[in-house]
MARMIKE-221817 format. One line per 2 residues: number of its first residue (from 1); for each residue x, y negated, z negated of C-alpha. Coordinates in Angstrom, 3 decimals, padded with zeros to 6 digits, always signed. Each point is the difference from the previous one (the first is absolute). Example, Ala and Ser with C-alpha at 12.3 -4.5 7.8 and 13.67 -1.06 7.14 Angstrom:
1> +012.300,+004.500,-007.800; +001.370,-003.440,+000.660
//
This chain:
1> -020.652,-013.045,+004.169; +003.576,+000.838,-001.499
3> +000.696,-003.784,+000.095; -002.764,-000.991,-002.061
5> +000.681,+003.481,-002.660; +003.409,-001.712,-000.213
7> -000.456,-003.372,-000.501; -003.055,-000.221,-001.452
9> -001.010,+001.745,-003.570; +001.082,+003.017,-001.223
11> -001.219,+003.518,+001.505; -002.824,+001.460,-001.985
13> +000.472,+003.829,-000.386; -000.925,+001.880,-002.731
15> +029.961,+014.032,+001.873; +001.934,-003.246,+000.563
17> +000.136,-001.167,-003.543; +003.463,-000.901,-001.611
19> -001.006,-000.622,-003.630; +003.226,-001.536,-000.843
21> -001.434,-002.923,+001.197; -002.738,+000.227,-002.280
23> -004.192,-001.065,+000.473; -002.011,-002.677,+000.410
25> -002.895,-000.146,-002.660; -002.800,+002.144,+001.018
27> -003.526,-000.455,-000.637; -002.772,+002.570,-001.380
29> -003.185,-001.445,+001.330; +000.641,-002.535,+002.629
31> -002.365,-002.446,+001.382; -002.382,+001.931,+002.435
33> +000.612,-000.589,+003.949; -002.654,-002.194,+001.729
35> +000.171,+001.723,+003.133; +002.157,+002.913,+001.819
37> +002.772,-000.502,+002.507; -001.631,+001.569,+002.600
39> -002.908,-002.782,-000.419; +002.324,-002.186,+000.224
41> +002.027,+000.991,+003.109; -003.972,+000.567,+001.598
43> -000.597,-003.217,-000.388; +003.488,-001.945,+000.730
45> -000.427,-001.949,+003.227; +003.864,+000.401,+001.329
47> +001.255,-003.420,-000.966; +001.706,-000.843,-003.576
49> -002.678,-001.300,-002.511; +000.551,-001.345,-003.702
51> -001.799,+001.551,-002.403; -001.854,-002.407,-002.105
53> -002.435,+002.357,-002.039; +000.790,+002.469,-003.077
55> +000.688,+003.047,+002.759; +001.384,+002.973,-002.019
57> +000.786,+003.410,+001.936; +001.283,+003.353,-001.394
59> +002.582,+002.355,+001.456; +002.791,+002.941,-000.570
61> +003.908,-001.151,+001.029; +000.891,+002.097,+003.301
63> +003.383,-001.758,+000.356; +003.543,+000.369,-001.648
65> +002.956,-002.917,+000.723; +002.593,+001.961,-001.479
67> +001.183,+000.883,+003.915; -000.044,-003.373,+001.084
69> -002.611,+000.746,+002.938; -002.574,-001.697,-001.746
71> +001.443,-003.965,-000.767; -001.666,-002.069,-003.150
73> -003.926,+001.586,+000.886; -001.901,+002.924,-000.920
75> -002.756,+001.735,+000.785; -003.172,+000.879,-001.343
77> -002.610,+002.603,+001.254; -004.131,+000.891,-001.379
79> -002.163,+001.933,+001.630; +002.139,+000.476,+003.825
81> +000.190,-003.867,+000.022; +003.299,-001.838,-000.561
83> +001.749,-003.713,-001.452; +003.373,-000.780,-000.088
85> +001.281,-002.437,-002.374; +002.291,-002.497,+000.779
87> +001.211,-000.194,-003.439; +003.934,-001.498,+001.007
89> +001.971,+002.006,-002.488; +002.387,+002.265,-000.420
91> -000.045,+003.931,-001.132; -004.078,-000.273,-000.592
93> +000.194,+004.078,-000.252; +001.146,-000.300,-003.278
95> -002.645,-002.459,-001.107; -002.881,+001.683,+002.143
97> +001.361,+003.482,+000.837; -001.495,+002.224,+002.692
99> -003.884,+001.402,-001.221; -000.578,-002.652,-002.532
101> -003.420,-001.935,+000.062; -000.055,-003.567,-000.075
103> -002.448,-002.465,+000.058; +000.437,-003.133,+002.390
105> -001.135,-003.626,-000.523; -000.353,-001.964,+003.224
107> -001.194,-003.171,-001.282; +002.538,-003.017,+001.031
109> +001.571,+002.227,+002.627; -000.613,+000.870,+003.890
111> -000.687,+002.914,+002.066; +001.442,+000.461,+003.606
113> +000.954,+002.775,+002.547; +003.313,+001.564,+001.223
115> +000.483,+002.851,+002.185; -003.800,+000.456,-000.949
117> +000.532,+000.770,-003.799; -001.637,-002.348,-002.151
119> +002.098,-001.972,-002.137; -000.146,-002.633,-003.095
121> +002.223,-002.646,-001.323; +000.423,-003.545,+000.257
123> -001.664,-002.038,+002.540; +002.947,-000.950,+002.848
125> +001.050,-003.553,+000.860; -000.996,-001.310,+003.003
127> +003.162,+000.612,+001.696; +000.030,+003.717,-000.754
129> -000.152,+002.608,+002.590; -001.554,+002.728,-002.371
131> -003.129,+000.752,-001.427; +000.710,-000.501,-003.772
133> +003.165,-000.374,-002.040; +001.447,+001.689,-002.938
135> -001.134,-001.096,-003.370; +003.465,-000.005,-001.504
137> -000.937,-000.885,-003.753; -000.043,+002.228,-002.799
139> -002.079,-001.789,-002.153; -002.607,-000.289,+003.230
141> +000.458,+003.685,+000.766; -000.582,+001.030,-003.781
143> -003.033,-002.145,+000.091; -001.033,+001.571,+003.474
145> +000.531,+003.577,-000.108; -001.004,+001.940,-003.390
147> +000.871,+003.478,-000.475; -002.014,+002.735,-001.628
149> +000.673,+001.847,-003.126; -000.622,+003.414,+002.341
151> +002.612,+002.819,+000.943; +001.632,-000.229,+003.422
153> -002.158,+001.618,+003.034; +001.616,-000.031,+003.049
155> -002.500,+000.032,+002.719; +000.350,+002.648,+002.832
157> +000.644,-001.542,+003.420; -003.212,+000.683,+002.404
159> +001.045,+002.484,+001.977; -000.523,-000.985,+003.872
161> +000.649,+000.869,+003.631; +001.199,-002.885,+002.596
163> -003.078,+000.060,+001.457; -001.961,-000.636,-003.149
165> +001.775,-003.174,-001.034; -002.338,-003.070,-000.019
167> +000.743,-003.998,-001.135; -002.044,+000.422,-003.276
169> +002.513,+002.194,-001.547; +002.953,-002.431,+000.922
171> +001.572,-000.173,-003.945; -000.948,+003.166,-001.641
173> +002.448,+002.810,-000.155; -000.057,+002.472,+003.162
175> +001.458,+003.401,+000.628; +000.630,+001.215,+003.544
177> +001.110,+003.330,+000.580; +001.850,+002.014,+003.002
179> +001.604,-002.486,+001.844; +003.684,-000.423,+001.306
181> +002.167,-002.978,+000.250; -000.504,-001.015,+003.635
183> +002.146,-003.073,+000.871; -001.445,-002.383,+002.313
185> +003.961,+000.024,+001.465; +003.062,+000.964,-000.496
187> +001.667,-001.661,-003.003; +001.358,+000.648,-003.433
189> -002.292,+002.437,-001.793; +000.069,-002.003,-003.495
191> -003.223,-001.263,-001.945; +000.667,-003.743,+000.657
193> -003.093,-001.715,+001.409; -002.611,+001.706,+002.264
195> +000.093,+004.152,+000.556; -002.174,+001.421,+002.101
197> -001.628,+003.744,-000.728; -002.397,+001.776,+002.050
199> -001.818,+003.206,-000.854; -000.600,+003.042,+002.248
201> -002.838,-001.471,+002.272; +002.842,-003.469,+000.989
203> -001.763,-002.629,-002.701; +001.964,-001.928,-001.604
205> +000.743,-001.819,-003.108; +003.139,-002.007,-001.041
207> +001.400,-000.319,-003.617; +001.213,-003.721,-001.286
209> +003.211,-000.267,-002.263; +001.658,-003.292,-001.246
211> +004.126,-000.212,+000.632; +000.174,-000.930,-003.477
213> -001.473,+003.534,-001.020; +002.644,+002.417,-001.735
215> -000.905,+002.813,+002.874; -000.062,-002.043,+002.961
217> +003.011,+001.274,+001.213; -000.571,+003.598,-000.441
219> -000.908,+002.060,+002.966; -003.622,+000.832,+000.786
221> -000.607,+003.561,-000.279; -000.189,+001.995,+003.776
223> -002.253,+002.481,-000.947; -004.027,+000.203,-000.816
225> -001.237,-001.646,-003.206; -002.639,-002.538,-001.555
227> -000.209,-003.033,-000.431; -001.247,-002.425,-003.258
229> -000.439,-003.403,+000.029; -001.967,-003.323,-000.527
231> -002.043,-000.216,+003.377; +000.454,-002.990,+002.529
233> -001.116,-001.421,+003.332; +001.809,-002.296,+002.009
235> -002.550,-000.518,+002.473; +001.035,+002.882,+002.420
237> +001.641,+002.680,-002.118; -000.461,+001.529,-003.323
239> +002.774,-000.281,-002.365; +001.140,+002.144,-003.848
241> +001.689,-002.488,-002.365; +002.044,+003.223,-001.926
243> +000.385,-000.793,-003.385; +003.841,+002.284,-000.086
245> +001.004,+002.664,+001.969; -002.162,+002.619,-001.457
247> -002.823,-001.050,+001.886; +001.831,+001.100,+002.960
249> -000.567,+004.292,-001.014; +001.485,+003.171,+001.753
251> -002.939,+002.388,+001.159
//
């Protein structure tokens, strides 16, 4: 069903910011969306597809790439459903800073899967081993991605147990709280790669942080706190992309 939305015609449906950097040219009344995200990630059948149709979707930025965590994408979020963008550029919070609503044209592009968060950019060559790959044109991404003329509304992460976690919300932004770095070993307690946390009841749920981010080799906290992040999946473990080390908070 999702292959023939996609490739046949269009769906039919009625801070972070460093303004030294200046913006990109906003838009009052953008082109409505054709359908919603989370119609789209209902009906995407796990394998990369090119979109072929006029698909438009709608969403608030829940990302920032000013840490470095977050590498040439960001993400977008509507209605507890979630898209990251594979947009292959640098410092994109000052051109689409944290709570601003953009609008998203898919036609000419492709949608995959990683870590279960639904993603769109170009459609990989045949040699690739991922699911999409970045777009990496700013004429294409100013012809993709249009922002509105609207004031910044950071959405608030969904607040959620361990337990309550679920492969739907893989790409929105997720807050757990109470939990305690638990390392699956002994080993140096910095942010780099995979940390494990586990709340009072032994569930657990492990943070992901690039090398290359400008707090991977600070310490991670001993003591109880929440956590805020982009959700993930691996396949056997739930992961929190942090955006910088605030997401990681004292309680």
């Amino acid at each position: 069903m999702m292959r023939r939305m996609l490739l046949g015609a269009a769906v039919l449906l009625a801070g972070c910011y460093d303004s030294s950097f200046g913006e990109r040219e906003r838009t009052a009344e953008p082109e409505p969306s054709t359908t919603t995200i989370g119609e789209l990630r209902a009906r995407f059948e796990g394998s990369t597809v090119a979109i072929e149709g006029e698909v438009t979707v709608s969403g608030r930025v829940t990302t920032c790439d000013r840490s470095g965590n977050f590498y040439r994408t960001l993400c977008i979020e509507s209605d507890g459903a979630g898209l990251e963008i594979m947009a292959g550029l640098d410092q994109l919070h000052n051109d689409y800073p944290e709570g601003s609503l953009l609008t998203v044209r898919l036609q000419g592009w492709a949608l995959g899967e990683s870590r279960g968060v639904l993603q769109a950019g170009r459609k990989p060559s045949a040699a690739s081993g991922y699911p999409t790959d970045y777009i990496a044109s700013r004429p294409a991404l100013d012809r993709t991605i249009v922002r509105h003329d609207t004031p910044l509304q950071p959405l608030a992460p969904a607040v959620r147990t361990i337990g309550e976690l679920a492969p739907p919300m893989c790409g929105t932004l997720v807050r757990i709280e109470g939990v305690r770095y638990s390392p699956d070993e002994l080993s140096e307690g910095h942010w780099t790669g995979n940390k494990r946390f586990a709340d009072e009841s032994g569930a657990s749920i492990y943070t992901y942080v690039r090398s290359y981010a400008d707090f991977a080799d600070n310490e991670v906290p001993a003591g109880r706190c929440s956590l805020t992040g982009i959700l993930q999946y691996d396949g056997s473990r739930y992961l929190l992309k942090l955006r910088d080390e605030t997401d990681c908070s004292p309680l």
